[in-house]
N, C-alpha and C positions, 0 to 999 in steps of 0.2 A: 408650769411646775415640773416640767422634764428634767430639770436637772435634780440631778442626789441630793439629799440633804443629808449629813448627818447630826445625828437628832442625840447622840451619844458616845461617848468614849470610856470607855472601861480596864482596867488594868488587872488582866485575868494572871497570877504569878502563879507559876506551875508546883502545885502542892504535894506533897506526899514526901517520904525521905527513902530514895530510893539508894541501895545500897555505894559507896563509893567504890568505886573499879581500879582499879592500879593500869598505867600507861601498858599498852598491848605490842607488839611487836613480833614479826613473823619471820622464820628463814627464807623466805621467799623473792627473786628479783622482783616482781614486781607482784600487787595483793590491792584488795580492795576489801570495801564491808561496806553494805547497801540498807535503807530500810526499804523496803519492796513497796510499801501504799505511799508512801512520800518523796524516795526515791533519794532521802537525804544523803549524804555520805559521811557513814560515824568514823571509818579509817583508812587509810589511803596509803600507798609507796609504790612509785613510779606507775602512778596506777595510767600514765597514756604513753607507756614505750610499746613499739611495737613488737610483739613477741611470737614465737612458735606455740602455736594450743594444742597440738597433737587432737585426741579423740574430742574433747570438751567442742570441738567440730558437729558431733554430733545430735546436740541441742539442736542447732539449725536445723540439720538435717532433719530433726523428725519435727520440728515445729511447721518446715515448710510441706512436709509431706502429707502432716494432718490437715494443712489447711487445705491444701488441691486436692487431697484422693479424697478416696472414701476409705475406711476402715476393713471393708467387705468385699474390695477388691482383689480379684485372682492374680497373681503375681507369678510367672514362669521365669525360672532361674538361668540365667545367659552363662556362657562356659566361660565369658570375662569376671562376671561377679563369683562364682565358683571356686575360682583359679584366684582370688585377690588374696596377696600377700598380708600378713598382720594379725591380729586378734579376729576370732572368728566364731561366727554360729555354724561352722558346718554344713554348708548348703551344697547340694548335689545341681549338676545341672540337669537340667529339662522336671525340675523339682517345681510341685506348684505349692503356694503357701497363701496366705492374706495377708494382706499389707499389715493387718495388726499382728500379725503374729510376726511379721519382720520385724516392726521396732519393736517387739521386745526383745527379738535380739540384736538389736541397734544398741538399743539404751542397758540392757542387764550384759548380757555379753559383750557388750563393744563392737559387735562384728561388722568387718571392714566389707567383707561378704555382704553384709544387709546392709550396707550403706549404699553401694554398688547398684543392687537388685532395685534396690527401692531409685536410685538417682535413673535407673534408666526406665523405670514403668513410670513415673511422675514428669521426669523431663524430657524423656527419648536418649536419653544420652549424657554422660557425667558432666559433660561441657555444658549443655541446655541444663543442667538441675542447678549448676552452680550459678549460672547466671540469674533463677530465682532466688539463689541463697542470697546473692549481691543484693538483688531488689528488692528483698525484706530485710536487710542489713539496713540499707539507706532509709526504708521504710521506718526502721527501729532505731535513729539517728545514730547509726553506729559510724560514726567518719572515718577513722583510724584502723579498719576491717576489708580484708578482702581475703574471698573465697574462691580455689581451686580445684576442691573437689569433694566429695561429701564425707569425708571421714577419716579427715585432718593427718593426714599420711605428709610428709615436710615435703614442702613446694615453698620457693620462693617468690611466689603469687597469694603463698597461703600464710596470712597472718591477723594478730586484731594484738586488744590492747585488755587488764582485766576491768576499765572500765566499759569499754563497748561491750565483753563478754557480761558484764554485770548485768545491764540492761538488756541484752538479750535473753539472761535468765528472769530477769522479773515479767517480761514479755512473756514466755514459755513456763511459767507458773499460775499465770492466768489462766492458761489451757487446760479443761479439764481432764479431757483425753490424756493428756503427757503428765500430767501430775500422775492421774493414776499408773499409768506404766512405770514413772522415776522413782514410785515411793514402793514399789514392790517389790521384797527382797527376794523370791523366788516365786517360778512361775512354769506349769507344766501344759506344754500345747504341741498337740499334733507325736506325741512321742520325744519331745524335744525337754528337760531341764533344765533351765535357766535360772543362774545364782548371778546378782549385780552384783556389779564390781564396785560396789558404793560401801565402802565398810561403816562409813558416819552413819547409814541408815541402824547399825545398831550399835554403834561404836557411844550416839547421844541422844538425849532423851529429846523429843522435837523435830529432825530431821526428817526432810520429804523429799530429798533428791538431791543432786540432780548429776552430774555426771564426771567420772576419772578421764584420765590421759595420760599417756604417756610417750616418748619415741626419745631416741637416742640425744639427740639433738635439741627437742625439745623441753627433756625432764619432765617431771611430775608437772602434770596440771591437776588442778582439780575447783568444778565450781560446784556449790552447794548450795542448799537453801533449809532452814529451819524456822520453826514459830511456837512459839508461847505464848499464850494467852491473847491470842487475837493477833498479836503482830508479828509479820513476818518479814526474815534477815536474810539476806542474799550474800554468799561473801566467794573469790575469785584468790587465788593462788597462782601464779605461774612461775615453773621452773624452781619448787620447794619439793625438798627432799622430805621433809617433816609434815607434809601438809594432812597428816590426822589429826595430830595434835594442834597444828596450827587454828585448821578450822575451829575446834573445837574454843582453844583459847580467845580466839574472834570473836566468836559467839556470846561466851562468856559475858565476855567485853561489853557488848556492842546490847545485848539484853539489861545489865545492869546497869551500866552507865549511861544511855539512852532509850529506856521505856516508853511505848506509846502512851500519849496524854489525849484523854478523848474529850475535847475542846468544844463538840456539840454531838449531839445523838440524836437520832429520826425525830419526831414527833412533841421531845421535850424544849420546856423551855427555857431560852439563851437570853433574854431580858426582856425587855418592856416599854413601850411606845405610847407617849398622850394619844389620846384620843380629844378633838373638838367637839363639842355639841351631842355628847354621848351619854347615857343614863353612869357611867363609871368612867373616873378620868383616864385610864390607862388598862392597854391590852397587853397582856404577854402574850411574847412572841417567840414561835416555836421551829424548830428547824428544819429542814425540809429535807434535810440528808444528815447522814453522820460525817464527822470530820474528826484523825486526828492527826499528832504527830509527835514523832520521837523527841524529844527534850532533855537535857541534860537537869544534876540539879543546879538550880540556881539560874536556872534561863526565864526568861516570863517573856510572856508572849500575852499580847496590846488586843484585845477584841474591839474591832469598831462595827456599832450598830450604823447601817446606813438606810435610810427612807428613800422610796422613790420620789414622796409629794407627802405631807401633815396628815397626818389621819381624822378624819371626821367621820362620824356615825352618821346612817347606819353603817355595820363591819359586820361581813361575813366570815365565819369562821372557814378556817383553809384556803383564804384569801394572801396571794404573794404580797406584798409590802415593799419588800427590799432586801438586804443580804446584810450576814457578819462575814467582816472581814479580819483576818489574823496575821499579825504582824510579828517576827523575831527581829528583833535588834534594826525596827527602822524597813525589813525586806517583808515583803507579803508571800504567806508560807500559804495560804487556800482563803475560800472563803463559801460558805452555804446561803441560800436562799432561806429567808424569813416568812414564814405564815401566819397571817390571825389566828390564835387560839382558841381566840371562844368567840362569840359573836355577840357584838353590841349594838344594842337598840339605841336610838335616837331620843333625847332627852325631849317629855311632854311636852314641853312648851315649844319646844323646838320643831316636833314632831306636827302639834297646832298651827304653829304658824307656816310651815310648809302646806300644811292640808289648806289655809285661809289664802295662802300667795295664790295658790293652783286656780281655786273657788275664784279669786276674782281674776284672773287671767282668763278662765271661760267664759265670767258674765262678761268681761270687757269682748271677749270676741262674740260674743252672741248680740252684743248690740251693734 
């Protein structure tokens, strides 16, 4: 009985009447809009040319930095990161700081300075940091991305796409560390004030980061991320001169006309399974994680119950079963693990006759 059975098909049509959106459109060369738990893509334009990111560089930067240092590391300022050209935290040399109190002026400030500081205490050297930038780029399938140095100054080694940047930001929004530093509008350490340069943090209601850009060459970048009511939008911009407004109208978008649908939730239950030889013909079954996904209206999406093997009692309750699996239009969008719900006892006679198999299978060996 190793193989799956499915025991049920069900046609779960995504309910509610969520408001209709009008087509969205950005001054942007190229933009994206992301749901961050599903990773769907609700809008897209040119979203895989390869483009200049200017500072929006800086995500990596402090994504990679969080994950190798430590926060409470002493950090001594080199008369290269000091002397760096561009947006800046004002770093003196032979200055000592902590690594957290760089990236906040990494990420609030933009500073080319703490890009510097921090690439050469994390890697030995801008060249060594960026070569972990690469390895967590690839890490984070970002194909169309490469990194030359930490704080997206124009190099013709240094570019990506607002898809790869997309998913590097949902990557760096899982971080709790970096969420907390991207969604803080001002920040006071060590004598130092620090206002982001994120005006969406109060420009809209929802918004938790994430970071501007700018240089001659490359124009306005900017990536972002917002959430309402549980679900949260990632959305990318590159080389748009309007990109406050833009975001904001993305958002919009991307919130009304694609709401998260919560398809299964922890503990409750997602349907129902015979039971053989049980005091109660059938168990509900409950799901062993939450699932959901962004849907348009008038999308439905196919729940299939599948069994690893028929259910016969006795059944312990929080016992795995098998999984639902969710379907859009034919493509399988996730799928959760199924548990027994309750536990079912073995029907008396059933029960009997197991006790009397047993009973003579020992007097058969005892003679």
């Amino acid at each position: 009985m190793g193989r799956r059975i499915a025991v049920c098909l069900a046609v779960l049509l995504v309910c509610g009447c969520p408001v209709k959106a009008r087509a969205v459109s950005t001054s942007a060369s190229a933009a994206i809009l992301v749901d961050a738990a599903s990773g769907r893509v609700l809008y897209e334009h040119n979203a895989d040319s390869k483009m200049l990111i200017a500072s929006t560089t800086k995500i990596m930067t402090a994504l990679v930095a969080i994950r190798q240092g430590d926060l409470s590391d002493t950090v001594t300022v080199s008369r290269k990161a000091a002397y760096t050209e561009g947006s800046s935290m004002y770093l003196k040399e032979g200055e000592t700081l902590t690594l957290e109190t760089l990236l906040y002026g990494l990420m609030l400030c933009s500073g080319n300075d703490a890009a510097v500081a921090i690439a050469e205490h994390i890697g030995g050297s801008e060249a060594g940091f960026a070569r972990l930038m690469n390895e967590t780029a690839a890490e984070l399938g970002m194909e169309h991305t490469s990194f030359a140095n930490p704080n997206g100054l124009d190099h013709e080694k240094h570019y990506s796409t607002a898809r790869d940047m997309a998913a590097l930001a949902c990557a760096a929004m899982e971080n709790e560390t970096l969420v907390r530093i991207v969604s803080t509008r001002t920040a006071t350490i060590g004598g130092r004030t620090m206002t982001n340069h994120n005006k969406l943090l109060g420009y809209m209601e929802g918004c938790i980061g994430l970071k501007t850009g700018y240089t001659k060459a490359a124009g306005r970048t900017l990536v972002s991320c917002a959430e309402r009511g549980g679900q949260r939008l990632v959305a990318v911009t590159l080389q748009d001169g309007n990109d406050w407004a833009d975001h904001q109208a993305l958002y919009a978008y991307g919130f009304s006309a694609y709401p998260a649908r919560r398809l299964a939730t922890l503990g409750q239950e997602v349907g129902q399974a015979a039971v053989r030889n049980g005091i109660q013909r059938a168990v509900p079954l409950a799901a062993a994680e939450s699932f959901a996904w962004p849907a348009a209206e008038g999308e439905s999406i196919r729940t299939e119950i599948r069994l690893d093997a028929p259910l016969a009692a006795p059944l312990a309750a929080g016992t795995r079963v098998g999984e639902a699996v969710f379907t859009l239009n034919g493509r399988e969008i996730g799928r959760v693990g199924l548990l027994c719900g309750q536990y079912v006892a073995p029907r008396a006679e059933s029960a009997m006759g197991t006790l009397k198999l047993g009973i003579q299978e020992r007097h058969g060996r005892l003679r």
